[in-house]
C-alpha positions as CSV (number, residue, x, y, z in Angstrom):
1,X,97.7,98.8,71.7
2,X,101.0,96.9,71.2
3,X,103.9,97.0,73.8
4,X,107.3,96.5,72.9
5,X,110.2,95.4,75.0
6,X,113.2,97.1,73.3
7,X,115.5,96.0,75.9
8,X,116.8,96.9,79.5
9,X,114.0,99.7,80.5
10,X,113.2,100.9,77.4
11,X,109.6,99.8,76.0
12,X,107.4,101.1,72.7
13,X,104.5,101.8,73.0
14,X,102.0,102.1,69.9
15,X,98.5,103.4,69.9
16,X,95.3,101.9,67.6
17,X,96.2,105.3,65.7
18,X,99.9,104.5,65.8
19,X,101.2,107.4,68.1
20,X,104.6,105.7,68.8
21,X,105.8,106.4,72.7
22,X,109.4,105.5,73.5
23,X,109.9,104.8,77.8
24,X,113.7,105.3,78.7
25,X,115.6,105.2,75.3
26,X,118.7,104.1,76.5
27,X,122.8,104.9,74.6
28,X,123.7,101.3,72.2
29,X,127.8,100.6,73.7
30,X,127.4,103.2,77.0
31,X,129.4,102.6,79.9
32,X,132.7,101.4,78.5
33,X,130.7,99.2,76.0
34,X,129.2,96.8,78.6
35,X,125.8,97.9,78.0
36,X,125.7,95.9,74.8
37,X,121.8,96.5,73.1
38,X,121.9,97.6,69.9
39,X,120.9,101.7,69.3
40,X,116.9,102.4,69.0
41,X,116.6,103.7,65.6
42,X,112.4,104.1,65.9
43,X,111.4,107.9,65.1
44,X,109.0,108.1,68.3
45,X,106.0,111.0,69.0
46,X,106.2,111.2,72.4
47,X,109.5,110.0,74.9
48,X,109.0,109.5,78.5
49,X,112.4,109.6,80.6
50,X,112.7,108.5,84.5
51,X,115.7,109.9,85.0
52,X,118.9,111.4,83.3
53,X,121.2,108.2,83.3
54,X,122.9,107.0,80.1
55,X,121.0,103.7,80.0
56,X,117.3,105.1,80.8
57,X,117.2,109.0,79.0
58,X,119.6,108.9,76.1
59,X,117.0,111.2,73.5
60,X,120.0,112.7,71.7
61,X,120.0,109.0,69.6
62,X,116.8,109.0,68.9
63,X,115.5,110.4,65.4
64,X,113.6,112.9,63.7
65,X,111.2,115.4,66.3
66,X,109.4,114.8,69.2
67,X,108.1,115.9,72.5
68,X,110.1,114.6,75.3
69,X,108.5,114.2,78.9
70,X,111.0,114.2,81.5
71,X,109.3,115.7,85.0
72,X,106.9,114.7,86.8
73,X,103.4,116.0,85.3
74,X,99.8,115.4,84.3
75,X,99.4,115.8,80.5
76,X,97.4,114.7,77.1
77,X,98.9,114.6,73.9
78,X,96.7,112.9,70.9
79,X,94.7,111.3,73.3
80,X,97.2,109.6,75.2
81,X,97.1,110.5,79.3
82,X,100.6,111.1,81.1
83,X,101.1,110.9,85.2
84,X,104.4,111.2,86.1
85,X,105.2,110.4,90.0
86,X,108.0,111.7,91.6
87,X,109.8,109.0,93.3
88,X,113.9,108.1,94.0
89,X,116.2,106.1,92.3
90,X,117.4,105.1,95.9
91,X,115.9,104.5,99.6
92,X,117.8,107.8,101.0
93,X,115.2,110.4,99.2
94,X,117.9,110.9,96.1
95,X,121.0,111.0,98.2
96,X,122.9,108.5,96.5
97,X,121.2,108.3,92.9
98,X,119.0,111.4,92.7
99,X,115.3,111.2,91.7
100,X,113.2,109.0,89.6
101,X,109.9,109.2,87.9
102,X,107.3,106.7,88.0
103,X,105.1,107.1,84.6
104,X,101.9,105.4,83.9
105,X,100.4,106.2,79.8
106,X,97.3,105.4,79.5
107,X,96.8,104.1,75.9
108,X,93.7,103.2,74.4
109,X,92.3,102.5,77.7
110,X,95.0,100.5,79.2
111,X,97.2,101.9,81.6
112,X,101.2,101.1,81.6
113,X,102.9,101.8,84.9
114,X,107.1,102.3,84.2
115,X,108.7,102.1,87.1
116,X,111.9,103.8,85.9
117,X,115.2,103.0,88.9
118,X,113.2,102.8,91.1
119,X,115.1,102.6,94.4
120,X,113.1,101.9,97.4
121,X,108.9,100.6,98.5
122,X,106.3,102.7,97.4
123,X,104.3,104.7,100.4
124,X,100.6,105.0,100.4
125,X,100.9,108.4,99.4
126,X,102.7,107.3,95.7
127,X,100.7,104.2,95.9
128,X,97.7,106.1,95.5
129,X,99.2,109.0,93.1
130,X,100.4,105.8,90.5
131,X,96.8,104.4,90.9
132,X,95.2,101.5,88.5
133,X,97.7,99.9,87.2
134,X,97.2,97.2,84.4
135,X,100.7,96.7,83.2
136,X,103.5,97.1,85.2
137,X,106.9,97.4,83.4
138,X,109.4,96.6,86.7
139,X,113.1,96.6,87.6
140,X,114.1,93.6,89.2
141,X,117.8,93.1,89.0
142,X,118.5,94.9,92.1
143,X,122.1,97.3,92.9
144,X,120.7,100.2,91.7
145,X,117.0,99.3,91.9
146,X,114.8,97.3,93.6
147,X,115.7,93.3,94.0
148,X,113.5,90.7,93.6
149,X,111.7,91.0,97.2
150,X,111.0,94.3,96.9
151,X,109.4,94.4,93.4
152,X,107.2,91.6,94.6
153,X,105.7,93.8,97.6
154,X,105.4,96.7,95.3
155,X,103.4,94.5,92.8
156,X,101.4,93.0,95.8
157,X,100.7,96.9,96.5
158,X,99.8,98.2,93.6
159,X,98.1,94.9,91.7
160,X,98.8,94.5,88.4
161,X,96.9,92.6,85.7
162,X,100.3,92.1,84.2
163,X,103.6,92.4,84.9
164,X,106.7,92.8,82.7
165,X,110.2,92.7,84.4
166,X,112.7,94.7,83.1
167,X,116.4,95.7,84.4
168,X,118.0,92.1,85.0
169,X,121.6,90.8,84.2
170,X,121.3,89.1,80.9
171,X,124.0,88.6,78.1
172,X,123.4,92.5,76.9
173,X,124.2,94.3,80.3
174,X,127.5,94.1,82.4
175,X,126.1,95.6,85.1
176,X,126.0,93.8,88.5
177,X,122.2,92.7,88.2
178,X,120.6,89.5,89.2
179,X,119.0,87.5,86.6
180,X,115.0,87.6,85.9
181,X,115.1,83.8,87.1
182,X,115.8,84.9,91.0
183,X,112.7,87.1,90.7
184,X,110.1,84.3,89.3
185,X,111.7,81.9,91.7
186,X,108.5,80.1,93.6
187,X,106.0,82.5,91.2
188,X,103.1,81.0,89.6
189,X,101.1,82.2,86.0
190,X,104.8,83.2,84.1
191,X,104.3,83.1,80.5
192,X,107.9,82.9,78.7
193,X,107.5,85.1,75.3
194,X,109.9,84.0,72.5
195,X,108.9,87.8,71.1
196,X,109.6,91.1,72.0
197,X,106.3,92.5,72.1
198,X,102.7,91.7,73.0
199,X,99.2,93.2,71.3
200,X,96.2,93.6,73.5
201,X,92.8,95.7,74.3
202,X,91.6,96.5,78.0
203,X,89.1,93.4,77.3
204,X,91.9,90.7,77.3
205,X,93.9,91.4,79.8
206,X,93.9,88.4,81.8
207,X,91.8,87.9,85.2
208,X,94.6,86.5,86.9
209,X,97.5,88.2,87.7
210,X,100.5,87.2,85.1
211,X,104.2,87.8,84.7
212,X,105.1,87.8,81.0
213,X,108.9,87.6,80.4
214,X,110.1,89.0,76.9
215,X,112.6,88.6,74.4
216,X,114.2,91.9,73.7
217,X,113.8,93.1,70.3
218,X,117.1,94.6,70.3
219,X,119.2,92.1,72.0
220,X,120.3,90.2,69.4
């Protein structure tokens, strides 16, 4: 399978068969025009959404016909498993933000775990719903997610083969976010990617636990 950062939250995903998923397309030029990744132009199969906010379920932009996955559900489509977890995009049960799902595709055997906003620790209860987890696509900007400290304990939690962060200040967002450098801060096995995506089977994922920090592909 081959993921793809796109940028911000939103990942590709391709099958061995080439099923292409899209994970929180987000609107190119949104909020005033400080959200500044260009659009997603990739006619997908399947979208997954975690919640209805302009930079994480903006489906109207994307092309052509697909099915769109945007409550929490367990469901196949061309072979490819679907588990979406009900969670919050804050830590007062949705009060401030609403809801959020947590999805975890399992693609050719490997299973991706997408955070979405997610807004406060896991319990055991959704620690045990999300399961196996072999990549771990996680916000780590903090405001309107989790920060640095608590994506760490979620990752200590749920033990990841590898993780991707995702949702950090960078020169495409103008949101108040921290930086992906105050989440690797005193973190060991960080591989620096000068690419946007990475191509692997469920044999070579690593033994060790690894954070792999992305270029996004539509950044530039």
């Amino acid at each position: 399978m081959i993921i793809q950062w796109l940028g911000h939250a939103s990942f590709l995903l391709i099958s061995n068969d080439g099923t292409k998923i899209i994970m929180d397309p987000y609107e190119a030029g949104a909020f005033g025009g400080t959200f500044k990744y260009r659009p997603i132009t990739i006619s997908p199969d399947i979208v997954t959404v975690s919640h209805h906010h302009a930079d994480h379920g903006y489906v109207e932009g994307l092309p052509n016909h697909f099915e769109v996955l945007n409550e929490p559900m367990n469901k196949v489509i061309k072979g490819i498993g679907f588990k979406g977890v009900g969670a919050y995009h804050d830590a007062e049960f949705g009060a401030s933000r609403g809801k959020n799902i947590i999805w975890v595709v399992t693609v050719n055997h490997v299973r991706v775990c997408h955070l979405g906003d997610l807004g406060h620790e896991l319990s055991p209860i959704e620690i045990e719903k999300v399961g196996e987890v072999d990549i771990l696509l996680a916000p780590v900007g903090g405001t309107y997610t989790l920060g640095p400290k608590e994506t760490t304990r979620v990752i200590d939690h749920l033990h990841p083969k590898i993780t991707i962060p995702m949702h950090f200040k960078n020169e495409h967002v103008g949101f108040p976010l921290l930086p992906v450098d105050d989440f690797l801060a005193g973190k060991t096995n960080v591989v620096h990617l000068d690419k946007s995506e990475l191509e692997l089977t469920k044999e070579q994922l690593p033994d060790q636990p690894q954070i792999i920090v992305m270029k996004p592909e539509l950044g530039g």
